[in-house]
C-alpha positions in Angstrom: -21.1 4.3 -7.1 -17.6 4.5 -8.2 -16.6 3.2 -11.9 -15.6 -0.3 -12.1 -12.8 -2.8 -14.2 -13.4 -2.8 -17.3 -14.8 -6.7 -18.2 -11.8 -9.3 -18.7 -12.4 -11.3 -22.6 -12.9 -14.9 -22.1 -10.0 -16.8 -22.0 -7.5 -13.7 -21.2 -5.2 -13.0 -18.4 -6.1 -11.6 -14.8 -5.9 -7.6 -16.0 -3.5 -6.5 -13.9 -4.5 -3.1 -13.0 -4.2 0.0 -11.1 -7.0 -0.1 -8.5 -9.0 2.7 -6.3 -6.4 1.5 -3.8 -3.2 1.7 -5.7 -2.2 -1.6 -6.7 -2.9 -4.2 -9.2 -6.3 -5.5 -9.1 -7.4 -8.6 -11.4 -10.2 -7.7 -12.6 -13.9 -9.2 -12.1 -14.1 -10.8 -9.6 -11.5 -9.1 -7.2 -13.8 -6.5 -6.1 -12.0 -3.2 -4.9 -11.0 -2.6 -1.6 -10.1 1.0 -2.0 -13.8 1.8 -2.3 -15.7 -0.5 -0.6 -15.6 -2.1 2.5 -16.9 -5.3 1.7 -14.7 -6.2 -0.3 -11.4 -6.4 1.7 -10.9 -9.0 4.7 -9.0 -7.8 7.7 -10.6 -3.8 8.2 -9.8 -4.0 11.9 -11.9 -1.6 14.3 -11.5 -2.3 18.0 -13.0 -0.7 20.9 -11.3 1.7 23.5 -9.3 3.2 20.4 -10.7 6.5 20.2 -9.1 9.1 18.3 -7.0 10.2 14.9 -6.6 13.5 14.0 -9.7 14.6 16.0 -11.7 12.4 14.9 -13.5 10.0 17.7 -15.1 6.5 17.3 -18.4 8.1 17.1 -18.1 10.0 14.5 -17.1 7.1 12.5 -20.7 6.6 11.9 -21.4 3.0 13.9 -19.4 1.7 16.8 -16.2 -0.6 16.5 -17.5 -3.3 18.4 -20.6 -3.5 15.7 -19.0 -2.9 12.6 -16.6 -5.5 14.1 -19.3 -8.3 14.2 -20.4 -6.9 10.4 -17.2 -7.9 9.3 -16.3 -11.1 11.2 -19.8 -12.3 10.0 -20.0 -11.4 6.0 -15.8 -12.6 5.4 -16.5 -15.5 7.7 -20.4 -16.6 6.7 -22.0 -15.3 3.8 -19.3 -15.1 1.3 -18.3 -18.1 0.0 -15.9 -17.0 -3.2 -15.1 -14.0 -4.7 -18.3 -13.5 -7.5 -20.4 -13.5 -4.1 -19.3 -10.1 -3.5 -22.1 -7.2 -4.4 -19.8 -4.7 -5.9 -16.9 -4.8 -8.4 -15.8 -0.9 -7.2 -12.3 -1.0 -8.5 -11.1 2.1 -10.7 -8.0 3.8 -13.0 -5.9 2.8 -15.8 -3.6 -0.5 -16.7 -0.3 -1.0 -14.7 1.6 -3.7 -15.6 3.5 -6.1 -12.9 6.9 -7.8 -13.3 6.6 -11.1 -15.0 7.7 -12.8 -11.6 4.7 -11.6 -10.0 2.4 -13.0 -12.7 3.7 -16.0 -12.5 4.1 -16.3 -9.0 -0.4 -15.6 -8.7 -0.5 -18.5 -10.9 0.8 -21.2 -8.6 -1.5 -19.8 -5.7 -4.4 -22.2 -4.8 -7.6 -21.8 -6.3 -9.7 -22.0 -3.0 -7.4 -19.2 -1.7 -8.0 -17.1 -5.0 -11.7 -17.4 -5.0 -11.9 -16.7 -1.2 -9.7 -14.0 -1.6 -12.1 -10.6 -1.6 -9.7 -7.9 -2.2 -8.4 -5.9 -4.7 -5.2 -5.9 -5.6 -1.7 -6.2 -5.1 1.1 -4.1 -2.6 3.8 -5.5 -3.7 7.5 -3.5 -3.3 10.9 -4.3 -4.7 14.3 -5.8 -3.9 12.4 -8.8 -1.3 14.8 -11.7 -1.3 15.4 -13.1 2.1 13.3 -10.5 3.9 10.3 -10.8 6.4 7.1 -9.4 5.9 4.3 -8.7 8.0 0.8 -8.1 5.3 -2.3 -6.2 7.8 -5.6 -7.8 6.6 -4.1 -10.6 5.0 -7.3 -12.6 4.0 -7.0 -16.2 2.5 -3.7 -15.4 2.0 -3.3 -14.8 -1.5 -0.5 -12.8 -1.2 1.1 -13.9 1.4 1.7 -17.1 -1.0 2.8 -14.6 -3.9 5.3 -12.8 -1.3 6.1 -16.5 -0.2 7.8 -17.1 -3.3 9.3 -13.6 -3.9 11.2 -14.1 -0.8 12.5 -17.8 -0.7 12.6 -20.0 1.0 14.9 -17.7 3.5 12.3 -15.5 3.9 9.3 -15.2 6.1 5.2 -14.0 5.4 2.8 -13.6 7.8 -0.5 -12.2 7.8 -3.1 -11.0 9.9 -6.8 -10.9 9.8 -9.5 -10.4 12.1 -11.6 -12.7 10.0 -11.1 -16.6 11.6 -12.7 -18.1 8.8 -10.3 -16.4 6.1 -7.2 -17.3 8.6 -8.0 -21.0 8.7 -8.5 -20.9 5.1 -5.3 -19.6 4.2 -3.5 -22.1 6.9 -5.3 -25.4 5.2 -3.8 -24.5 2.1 0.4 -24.0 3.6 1.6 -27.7 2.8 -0.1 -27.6 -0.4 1.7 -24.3 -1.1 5.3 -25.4 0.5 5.1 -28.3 -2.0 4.7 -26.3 -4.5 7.2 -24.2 -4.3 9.8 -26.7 -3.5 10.2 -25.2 0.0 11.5 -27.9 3.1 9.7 -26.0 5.7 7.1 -23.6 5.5 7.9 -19.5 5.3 4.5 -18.3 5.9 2.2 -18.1 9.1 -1.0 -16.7 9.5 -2.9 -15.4 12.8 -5.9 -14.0 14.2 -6.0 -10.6 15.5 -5.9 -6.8 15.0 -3.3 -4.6 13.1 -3.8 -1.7 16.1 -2.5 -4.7 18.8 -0.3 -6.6 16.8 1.6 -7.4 20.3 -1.6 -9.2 21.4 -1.1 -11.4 18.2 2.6 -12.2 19.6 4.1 -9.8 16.9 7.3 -8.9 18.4 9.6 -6.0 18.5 11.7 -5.2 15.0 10.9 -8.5 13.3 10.3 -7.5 10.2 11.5 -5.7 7.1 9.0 -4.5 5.6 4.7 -4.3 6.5 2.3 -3.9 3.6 -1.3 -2.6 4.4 -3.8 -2.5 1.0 -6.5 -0.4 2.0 -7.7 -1.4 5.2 -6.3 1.4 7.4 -9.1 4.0 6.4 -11.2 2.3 8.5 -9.2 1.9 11.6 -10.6 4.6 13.8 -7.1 5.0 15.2 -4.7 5.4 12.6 -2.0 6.8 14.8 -2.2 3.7 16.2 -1.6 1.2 13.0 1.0 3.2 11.9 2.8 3.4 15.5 2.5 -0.7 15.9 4.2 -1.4 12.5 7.1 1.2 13.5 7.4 -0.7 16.6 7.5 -4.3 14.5 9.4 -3.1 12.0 13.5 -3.4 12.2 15.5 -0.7 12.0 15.6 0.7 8.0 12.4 -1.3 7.6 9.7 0.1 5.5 5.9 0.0 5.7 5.0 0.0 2.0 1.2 1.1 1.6 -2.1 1.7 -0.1 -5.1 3.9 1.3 -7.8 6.5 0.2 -7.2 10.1 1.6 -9.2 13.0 1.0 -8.5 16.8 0.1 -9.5 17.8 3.4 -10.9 17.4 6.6 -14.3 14.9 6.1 -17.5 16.8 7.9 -19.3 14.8 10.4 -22.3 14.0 8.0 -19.5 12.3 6.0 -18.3 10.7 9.1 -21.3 9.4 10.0 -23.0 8.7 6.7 -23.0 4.3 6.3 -22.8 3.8 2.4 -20.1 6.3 2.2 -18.4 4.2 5.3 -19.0 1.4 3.0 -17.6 2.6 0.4 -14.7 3.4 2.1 -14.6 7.1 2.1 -16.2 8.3 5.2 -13.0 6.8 6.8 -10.1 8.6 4.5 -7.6 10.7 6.0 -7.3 13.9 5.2 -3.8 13.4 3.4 -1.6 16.1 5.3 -2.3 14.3 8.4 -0.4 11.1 7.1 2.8 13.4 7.4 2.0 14.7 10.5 0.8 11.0 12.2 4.5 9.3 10.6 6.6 12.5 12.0 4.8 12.1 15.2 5.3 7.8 15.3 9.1 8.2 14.3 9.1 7.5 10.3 10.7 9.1 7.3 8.6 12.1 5.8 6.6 9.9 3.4 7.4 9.6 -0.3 3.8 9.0 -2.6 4.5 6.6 -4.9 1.5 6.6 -7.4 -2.3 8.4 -7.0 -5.5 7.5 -9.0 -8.2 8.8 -8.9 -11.9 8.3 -7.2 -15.0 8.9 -8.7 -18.6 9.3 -7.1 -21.7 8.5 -9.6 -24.4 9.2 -7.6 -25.5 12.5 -7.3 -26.7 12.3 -3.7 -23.8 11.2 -2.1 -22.0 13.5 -4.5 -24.1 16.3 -3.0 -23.5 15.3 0.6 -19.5 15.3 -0.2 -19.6 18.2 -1.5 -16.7 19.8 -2.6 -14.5 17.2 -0.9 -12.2 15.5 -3.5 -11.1 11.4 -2.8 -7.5 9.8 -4.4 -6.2 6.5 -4.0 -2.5 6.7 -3.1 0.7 4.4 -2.4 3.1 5.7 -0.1 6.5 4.0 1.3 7.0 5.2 4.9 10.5 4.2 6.7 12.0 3.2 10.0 15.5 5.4 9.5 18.0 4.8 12.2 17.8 7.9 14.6 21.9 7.9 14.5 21.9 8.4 10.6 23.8 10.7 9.4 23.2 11.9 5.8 23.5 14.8 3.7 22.5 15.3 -0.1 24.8 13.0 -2.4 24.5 11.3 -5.2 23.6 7.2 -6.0 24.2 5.0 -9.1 21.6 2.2 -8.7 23.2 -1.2 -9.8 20.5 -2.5 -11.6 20.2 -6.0 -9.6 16.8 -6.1 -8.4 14.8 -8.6 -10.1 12.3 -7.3 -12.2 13.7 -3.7 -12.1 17.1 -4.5 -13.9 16.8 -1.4 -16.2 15.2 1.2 -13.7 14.2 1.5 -10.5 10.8 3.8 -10.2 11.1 4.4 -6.6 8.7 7.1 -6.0 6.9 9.6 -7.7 10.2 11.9 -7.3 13.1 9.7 -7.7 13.8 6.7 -10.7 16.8 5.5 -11.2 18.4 4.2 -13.7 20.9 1.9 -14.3 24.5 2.8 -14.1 23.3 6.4 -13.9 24.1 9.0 -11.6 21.2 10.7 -9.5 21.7 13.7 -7.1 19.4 12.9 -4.4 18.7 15.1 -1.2 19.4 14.3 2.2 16.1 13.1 3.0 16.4 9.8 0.3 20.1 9.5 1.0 19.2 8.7 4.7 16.4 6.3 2.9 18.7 4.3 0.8 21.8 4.1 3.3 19.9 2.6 6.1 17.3 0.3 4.6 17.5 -3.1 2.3 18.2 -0.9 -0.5 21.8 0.0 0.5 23.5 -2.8 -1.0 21.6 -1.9 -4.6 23.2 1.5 -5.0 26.9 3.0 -4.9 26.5 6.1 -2.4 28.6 9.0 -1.9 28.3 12.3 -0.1 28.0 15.3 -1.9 27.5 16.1 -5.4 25.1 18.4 -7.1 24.2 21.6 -5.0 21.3 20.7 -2.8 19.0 23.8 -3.7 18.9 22.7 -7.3 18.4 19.2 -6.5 15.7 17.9 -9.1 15.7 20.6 -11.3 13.1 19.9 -13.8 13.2 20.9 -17.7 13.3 24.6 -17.1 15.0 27.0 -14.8 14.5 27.3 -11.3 13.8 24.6 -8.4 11.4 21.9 -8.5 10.0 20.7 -5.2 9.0 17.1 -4.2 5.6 16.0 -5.1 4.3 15.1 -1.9 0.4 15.9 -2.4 -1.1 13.2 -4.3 -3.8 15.9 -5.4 -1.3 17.4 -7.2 0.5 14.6 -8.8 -3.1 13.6 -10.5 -3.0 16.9 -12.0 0.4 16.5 -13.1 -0.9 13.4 -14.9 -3.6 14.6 -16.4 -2.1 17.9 -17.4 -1.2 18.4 -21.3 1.4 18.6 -23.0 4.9 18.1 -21.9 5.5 17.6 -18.2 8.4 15.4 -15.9 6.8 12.1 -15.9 6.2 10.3 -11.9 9.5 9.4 -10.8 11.4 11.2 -13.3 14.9 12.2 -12.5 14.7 15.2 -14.4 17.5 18.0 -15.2 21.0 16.4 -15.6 21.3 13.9 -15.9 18.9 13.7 -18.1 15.1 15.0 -18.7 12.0 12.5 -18.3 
């Protein structure tokens, strides 16, 4: 089994932590959805979607329409609140949230907390006023914390194939509207499945921004998750996720094997084929935003992995404007967003600070003219030469870290090394 959260001390906070799925998980009680599938609501499988990356329905190890019926019965049925689930499979160090996202959990309803089976939090910058579409939303945790990150001009709504977990999150909207203070509600929450989000009523370019927290490992059909929320998304939108991915192409006794299904690993993707399923649906190249990693403690499964490695990673996908027109330039980030007034961490290759200038390649300059970000940076073309665009503490070129393989290493490694994100080389070294 994979290492769990370390125990919370009576009377503390939630630990807000980085989880197997890349976001902040609250300890006990929030059992981790990046390596187990019982504890996330909303893992959609369908039938007559057959294929990602070569890999069919069958190999997945049972068949959508069963697994489906697992699901809708154990989210819907036999758990009741949060300490019913069997596992607490969450892993990695502490990552702190802004304070406006701790406070925001605490004015979420307590049904909705304890019915809520996931782990952790997705949760992006600069949201004010936009709408957001969450896949597997559960009892709607956060879709109530994004509620009040948006305001009242905003809009939430989540999805789940779980009807039990959807009426539980709509029972508690008044309560939640009232709350906040709001006149008329800002969330909504349906029934249905994140690889038909039009059968859900989900319409073309509604949204700024979807947010997926490790239920798209078990879609058999990836390709088609990720080509739904580029159709829902509006132009410069961004589908901000977390997901487990593997260092290489899982064998079919993997595939098929049910406890490492359940524990959310037979389903990974082997992490090059993210790149190759966004270029294919329309996105940006992805940027990787954090990695942690996975652990197996049990020697059999260990033995029938094999030399496979597992990594929990965040990655920000978006829907650039096929007339954009950018070339490398450099940006001085304003410092506005709430929360991130100092520095923006952005990805592991770009933070920026505030009032500084950052060279930044094409590829992000394209990112930051066309999405909700614009307005947060000054932008000009040109600047630094491109080839020696994030030069790192030494001579010569530093590539982008897009292997989330290699950015563990690059946090584990001693001594001194560029930290995630760091904008290293002038203007200044991590």
């Amino acid at each position: 089994m994979t290492a769990a959260c370390p125990p919370r001390e009576q009377g503390q906070q939630p630990s807000l932590c980085l989880c197997a799925c890349g976001a902040g998980c609250q300890g006990p009680g929030q059992a981790g959805a990046g390596v187990r599938a019982e504890s996330r609501p909303g893992q959609h499988r369908i039938p007559g979607q057959h294929r990602v990356s070569g890999r069919s329905e069958a190999q997945a190890g049972q068949s959508p329409p069963e697994a489906l019926q697992l699901e809708a019965d154990y989210y819907g049925k036999e758990l009741q609140k949060s300490e019913d689930l069997k596992t607490n499979a969450c892993t990695t160090s502490a990552r702190p949230l802004p304070k406006a996202v701790r406070d925001a959990l605490e004015r979420v309803h307590e049904e909705v907390v304890a019915r809520y089976y996931g782990c952790g939090l997705v949760i992006p910058e600069c949201l004010s006023s936009c709408w957001i579409l969450d896949l597997g939303s559960g009892s709607g945790r956060d879709c109530y914390l994004l509620s009040q990150l948006v305001g009242e001009q905003g809009h939430v709504t989540g999805i789940d194939m779980t009807e039990g977990q959807v009426e539980v999150a709509k029972k508690h909207i008044a309560y939640h509207m009232d709350k906040f203070g709001y006149r008329k509600p800002n969330v909504e929450f349906v029934h249905g499945y994140m690889e038909k989000l039009g059968d859900a009523g989900l319409a073309d370019e509604s949204y700024d921004i979807v947010i997926s927290n490790c239920v798209i490992n078990l879609a058999p059909d990836k390709s088609a998750v990720l080509r739904e929320a580029f159709r829902v998304l509006k132009p410069g939108g961004e589908m901000y996720f977390s997901d487990i991915y593997a260092s290489q192409r899982l064998s079919e006794t993997v595939r098929r094997h049910r406890v490492l299904w359940g524990e959310c690993l037979a389903g990974a993707l082997y992490w090059r084929d993210l790149y190759s399923i966004a270029e294919e649906v329309g996105f940006s190249p992805p940027c990787l935003v954090t990695a942690s990693p996975i652990t197996i403690g049990n020697k059999e499964l260990e033995g029938i992995v094999g030399d496979c490695r597992f990594v929990s990673a965040t990655f920000r996908l978006f829907k650039v404007p096929g007339g954009t027109q950018a070339g490398p330039g450099q940006v001085i980030y304003k410092g506005r967003i709430m929360g991130h007034e100092r520095e923006l961490v952005f990805d592991a290759n770009f933070t920026f600070k505030e009032g500084e200038v950052v060279d930044v390649d094409a590829e992000m300059a394209a990112i930051l003219q066309s999405s909700r970000f614009a307005e947060e940076f000054l932008i000009r073309a040109g600047g630094a030469n491109a080839a020696a665009l994030q030069g790192c503490c030494r001579k010569g070129v530093k590539e982008k870290i897009r292997d989330p393989f290699q950015l563990l290493e690059r946090l584990t490694a001693p001594g001194p090394a560029c930290c995630p994100g760091g904008t290293c080389g002038p203007p200044g070294c991590c």
